[in-house]
Each structure stands twice: as structure tokens, then as C-alpha cells.
C-alpha positions in Angstrom: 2.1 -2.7 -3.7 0.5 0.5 -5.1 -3.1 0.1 -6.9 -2.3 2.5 -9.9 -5.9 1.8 -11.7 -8.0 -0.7 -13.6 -7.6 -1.1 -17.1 -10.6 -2.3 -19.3 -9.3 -2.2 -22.5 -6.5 -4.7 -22.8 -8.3 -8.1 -22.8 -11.2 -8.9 -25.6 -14.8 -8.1 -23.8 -15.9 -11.5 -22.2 -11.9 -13.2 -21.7 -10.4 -10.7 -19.0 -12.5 -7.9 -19.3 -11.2 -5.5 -16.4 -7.3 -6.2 -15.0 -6.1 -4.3 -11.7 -2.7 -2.4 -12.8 -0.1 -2.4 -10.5 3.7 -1.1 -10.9 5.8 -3.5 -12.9 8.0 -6.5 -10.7 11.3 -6.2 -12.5 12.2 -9.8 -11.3 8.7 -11.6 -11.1 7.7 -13.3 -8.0 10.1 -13.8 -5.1 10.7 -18.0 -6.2 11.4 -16.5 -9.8 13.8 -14.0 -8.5 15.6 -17.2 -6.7 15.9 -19.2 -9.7 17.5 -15.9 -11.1 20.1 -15.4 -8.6 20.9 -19.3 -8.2 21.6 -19.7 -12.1 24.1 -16.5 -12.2 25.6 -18.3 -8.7 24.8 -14.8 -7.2 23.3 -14.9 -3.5 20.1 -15.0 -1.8 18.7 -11.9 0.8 16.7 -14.7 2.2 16.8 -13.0 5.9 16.1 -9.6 4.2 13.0 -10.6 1.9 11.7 -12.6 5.6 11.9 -9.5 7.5 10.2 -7.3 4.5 7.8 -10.0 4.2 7.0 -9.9 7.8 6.9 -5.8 7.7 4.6 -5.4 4.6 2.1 -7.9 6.0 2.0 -5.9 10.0 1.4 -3.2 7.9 -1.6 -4.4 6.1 -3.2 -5.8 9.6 -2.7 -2.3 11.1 -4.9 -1.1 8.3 -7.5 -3.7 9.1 -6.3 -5.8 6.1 -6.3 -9.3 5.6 -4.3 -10.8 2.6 -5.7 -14.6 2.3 -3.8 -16.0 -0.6 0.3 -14.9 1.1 2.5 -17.3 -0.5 5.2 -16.6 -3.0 3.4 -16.9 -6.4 2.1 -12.9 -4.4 5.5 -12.1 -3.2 7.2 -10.2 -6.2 10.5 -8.5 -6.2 11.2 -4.9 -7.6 14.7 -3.7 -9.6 16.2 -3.3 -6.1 15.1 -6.8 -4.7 12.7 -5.3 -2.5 9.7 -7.2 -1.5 6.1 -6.1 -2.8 3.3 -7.6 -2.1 0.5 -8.5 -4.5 -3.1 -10.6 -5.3 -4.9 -9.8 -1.8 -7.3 -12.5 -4.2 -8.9 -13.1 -0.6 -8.1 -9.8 1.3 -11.0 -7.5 3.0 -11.3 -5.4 5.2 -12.1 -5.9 8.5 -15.0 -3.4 9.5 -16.5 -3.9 5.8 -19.6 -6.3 5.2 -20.0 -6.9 1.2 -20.4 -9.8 -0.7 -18.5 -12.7 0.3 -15.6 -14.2 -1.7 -15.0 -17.6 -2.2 -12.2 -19.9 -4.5 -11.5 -22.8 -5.8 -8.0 -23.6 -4.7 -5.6 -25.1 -7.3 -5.1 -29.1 -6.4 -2.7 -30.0 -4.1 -1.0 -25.7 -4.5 -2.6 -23.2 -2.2 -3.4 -25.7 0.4 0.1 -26.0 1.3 0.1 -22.6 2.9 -3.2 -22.3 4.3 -3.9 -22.5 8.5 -5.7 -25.7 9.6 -9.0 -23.1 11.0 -9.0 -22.5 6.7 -9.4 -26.2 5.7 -12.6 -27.2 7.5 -14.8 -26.1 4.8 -14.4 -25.6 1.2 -14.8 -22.0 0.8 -13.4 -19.2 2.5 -15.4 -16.0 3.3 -13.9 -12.7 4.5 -16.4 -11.1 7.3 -16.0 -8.6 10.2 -15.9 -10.8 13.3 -12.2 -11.8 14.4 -13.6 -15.4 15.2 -12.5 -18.7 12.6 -16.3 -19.2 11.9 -19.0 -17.8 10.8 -22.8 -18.3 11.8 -23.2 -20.1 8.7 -20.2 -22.2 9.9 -18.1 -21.1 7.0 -14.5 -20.8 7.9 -12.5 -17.5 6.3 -9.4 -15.2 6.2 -7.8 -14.2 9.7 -4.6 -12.3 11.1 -3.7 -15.2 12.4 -3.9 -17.1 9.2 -1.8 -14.9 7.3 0.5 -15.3 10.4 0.7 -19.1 9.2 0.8 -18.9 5.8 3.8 -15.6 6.0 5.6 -19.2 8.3 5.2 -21.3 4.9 6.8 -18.7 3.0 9.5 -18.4 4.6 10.0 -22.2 4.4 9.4 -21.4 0.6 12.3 -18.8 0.3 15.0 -21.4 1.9 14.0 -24.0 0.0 12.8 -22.8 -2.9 10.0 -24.9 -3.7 6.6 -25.2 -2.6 6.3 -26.1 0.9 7.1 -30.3 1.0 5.1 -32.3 3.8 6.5 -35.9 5.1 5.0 -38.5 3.4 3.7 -36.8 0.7 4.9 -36.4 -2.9 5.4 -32.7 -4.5 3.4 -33.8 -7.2 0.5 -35.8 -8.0 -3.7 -36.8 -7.9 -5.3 -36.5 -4.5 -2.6 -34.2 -3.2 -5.0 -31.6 -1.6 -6.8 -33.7 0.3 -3.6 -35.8 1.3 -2.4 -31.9 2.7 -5.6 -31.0 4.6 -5.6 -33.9 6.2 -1.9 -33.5 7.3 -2.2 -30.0 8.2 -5.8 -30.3 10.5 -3.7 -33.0 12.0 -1.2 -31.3 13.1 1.6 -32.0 10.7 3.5 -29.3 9.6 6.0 -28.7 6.4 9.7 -29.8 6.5 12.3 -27.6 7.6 14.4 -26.5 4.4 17.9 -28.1 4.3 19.9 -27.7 1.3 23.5 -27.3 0.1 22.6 -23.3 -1.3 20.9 -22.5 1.9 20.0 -23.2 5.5 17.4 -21.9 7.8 18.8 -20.7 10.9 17.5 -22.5 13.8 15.9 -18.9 15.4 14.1 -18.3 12.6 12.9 -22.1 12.4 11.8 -21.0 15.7 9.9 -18.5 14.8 8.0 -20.6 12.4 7.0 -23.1 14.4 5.4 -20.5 16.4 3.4 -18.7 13.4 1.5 -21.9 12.1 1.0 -23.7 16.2 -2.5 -25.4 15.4 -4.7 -23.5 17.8 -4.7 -19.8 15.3 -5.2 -17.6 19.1 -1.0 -19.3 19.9 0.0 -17.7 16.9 1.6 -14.7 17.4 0.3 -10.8 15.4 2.7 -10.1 12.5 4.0 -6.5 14.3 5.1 -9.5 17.1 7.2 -11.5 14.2 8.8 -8.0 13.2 9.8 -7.3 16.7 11.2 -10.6 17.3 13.1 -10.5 13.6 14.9 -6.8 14.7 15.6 -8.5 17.8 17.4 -11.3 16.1 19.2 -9.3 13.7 20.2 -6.6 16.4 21.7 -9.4 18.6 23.9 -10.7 15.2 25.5 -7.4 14.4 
């Protein structure tokens, strides 16, 4: 999505002081858009915001940019359902050193898309070297993390909620915890099965393969978008 300025004159001094301004989404983010579409019983480009999805984020990593925070709360949708992504709350770039950049994650929300390398520690810092850790032993944004959390999207866009974990309710105290300890263990979200849609079994595929425990099995984004033309060459 295009950076079209900063605005520091909207908010009151000391609320929101300085906003980034980016071009309007007509239709919100991409689970808004869904809820859209399923209420006028219109369909889903599910397959088509995956593949755009996958595109937009190879693009970023060929510019030596990490997103951190991909999930679809930062996917929005423009006035011809394209897919735009937003928020880099986490992103740096690569062969930059500044200040680090830590959050506090919402409770039992953003943990849910967030590689198992990410949930060792409680902060997350963006630095140059492609390792998980730091020398401070502070775990941070990779490639390969995007490359999980862009797989718990796209179980997001089929099922239309936030990604659900066996054993553990959508709602509730002590869900972040209760995640991290599923995810570092190896437990992964539950493939989407509903009456409105269902994920085909290549593209579950393909998941499974973007959030495998050990971030180096993971494959680059620009290899998702290969593999996606590949699948959609073979259907037509």
C-alpha cells in the first residue's frame, strides 16, 4: 500500500499526535470484506486474495522488507477487491540498524499468527542478521515468519475467523499463553471446513509447508507464488 504522507493535525496534541496516511480501503480489511460478501450471498475470491497475498508479501522481501504483524486485521481490500497490504507495525528493513521495536500483543489475538522462533521471548526486535536470535537472545521478525503467519491467513480467509487451535476456545482468559504453548509445541491451527467454503487440499498443502516448526523448512514467499501459478496453471 502507497505511504501518501503523515498527517499531524487531525488528532488533539498528546492523543494521536502524528497518523501515517495511506489511500482509502473501500471495503475495510479483508475479514470485513468477507462478512460483506457473505451477507449479500455474493462469493468469495478466496484463491485470488491468497495468491495476491502471497505476491504483495515476495514483493516486500525482495525489497529487504519484513512485515511482522501479516494477518488479516493488515490485509485491506480496495473498490476492486484487490488486496493491499497495510500496518508493517513490526516491519524493517533488513540492512538498517535503528532503534528496536517492541509490542505488546493483544491477549490471546496476534499470537495466533505468529511463528513458534517469535514466541520464545516477549518482545520482538527487528535487526539485520537473518538468524531467529539476537546476541541479546531476543527473538524478532524474519522472512520466514511472515512465511508462517501469510499460512494463518490464509486459514483466516476460508474460515473467516481468527485462526482456531484444538483444544482451545476462540475466546477467553489465559488464551495467549494457552496458544504459545500450542504453537512451540508443534500444534498447528485447524484446517477451515465450512458449508460457504472449503480449502482445497493443494493449498492445505501448501500451508502446512509455510508454518513447518523449524523456520529454515519453510519455504521464501517468491517460492509460495511459484507454487500458487503452478496450481492455478494446471486447473485451467
Amino acid at each position: 500500500m502507497p505511504f501518501l504522507g503523515i498527517d499531524c493535525d487531525t488528532f488533539p496534541v498528546g492523543e494521536m499526535p502524528k497518523c501515517i496516511v495511506l489511500p482509502w480501503a473501500h471495503f475495510g480489511s479483508i475479514r470485513q470484506c468477507i462478512n460483506r460478501l457473505e451477507e449479500n450471498s455474493q462469493s468469495i475470491p478466496a484463491s485470488r486474495w491468497v495468491s495476491e497475498i502471497a505476491e504483495g508479501l515476495a514483493y516486500l522481501h525482495g525489497e529487504g522488507v519484513m512485515h511482522g504483524d501479516l494477518r488479516g486485521a493488515n490485509v485491506l481490500i480496495n473498490e476492486e477487491y484487490g488486496v493491499q497490504l497495510s500496518d508493517f507495525g513490526l516491519s524493517d528493513l533488513v540492512k538498517t540498524r535503528t532503534a528496536s521495536v517492541s509490542r505488546v500483543f493483544p491477549e490471546g489475538v496476534t499470537s495466533r499468527w505468529m511463528a513458534p522462533e517469535l514466541l520464545q521471548y516477549d518482545f520482538v526486535f527487528p535487526v539485520e542478521s537473518s538468524s531467529d536470535l539476537d546476541q541479546s537472545g531476543e527473538a524478532r521478525p524474519t522472512f520466514a515468519a511472515d512465511v508462517y503467519a501469510f499460512a494463518c491467513v490464509c486459514v483466516e480467509i476460508y474460515s473467516g475467523e481468527d485462526p482456531q487451535f484444538p483444544g482451545i476456545p476462540a475466546q477467553g482468559r489465559g488464551l495467549s499463553r494457552a496458544v504459545e504453548k500450542a504453537v512451540k509445541s508443534g500444534i498447528r491451527p485447524l484446517r477451515p471446513s465450512t458449508e460457504r467454503r472449503t480449502m482445497p487440499d493443494e493449498l492445505w498443502s501448501i500451508v502446512e509447508t509455510c508454518w513447518r516448526q523449524n523456520a529454515t523448512d519453510r519455504p521464501s514467499a517468491s517460492e509460495v507464488v511459484r507454487t500458487l501459478k503452478g496450481l492455478e496453471a494446471s486447473s485451467q
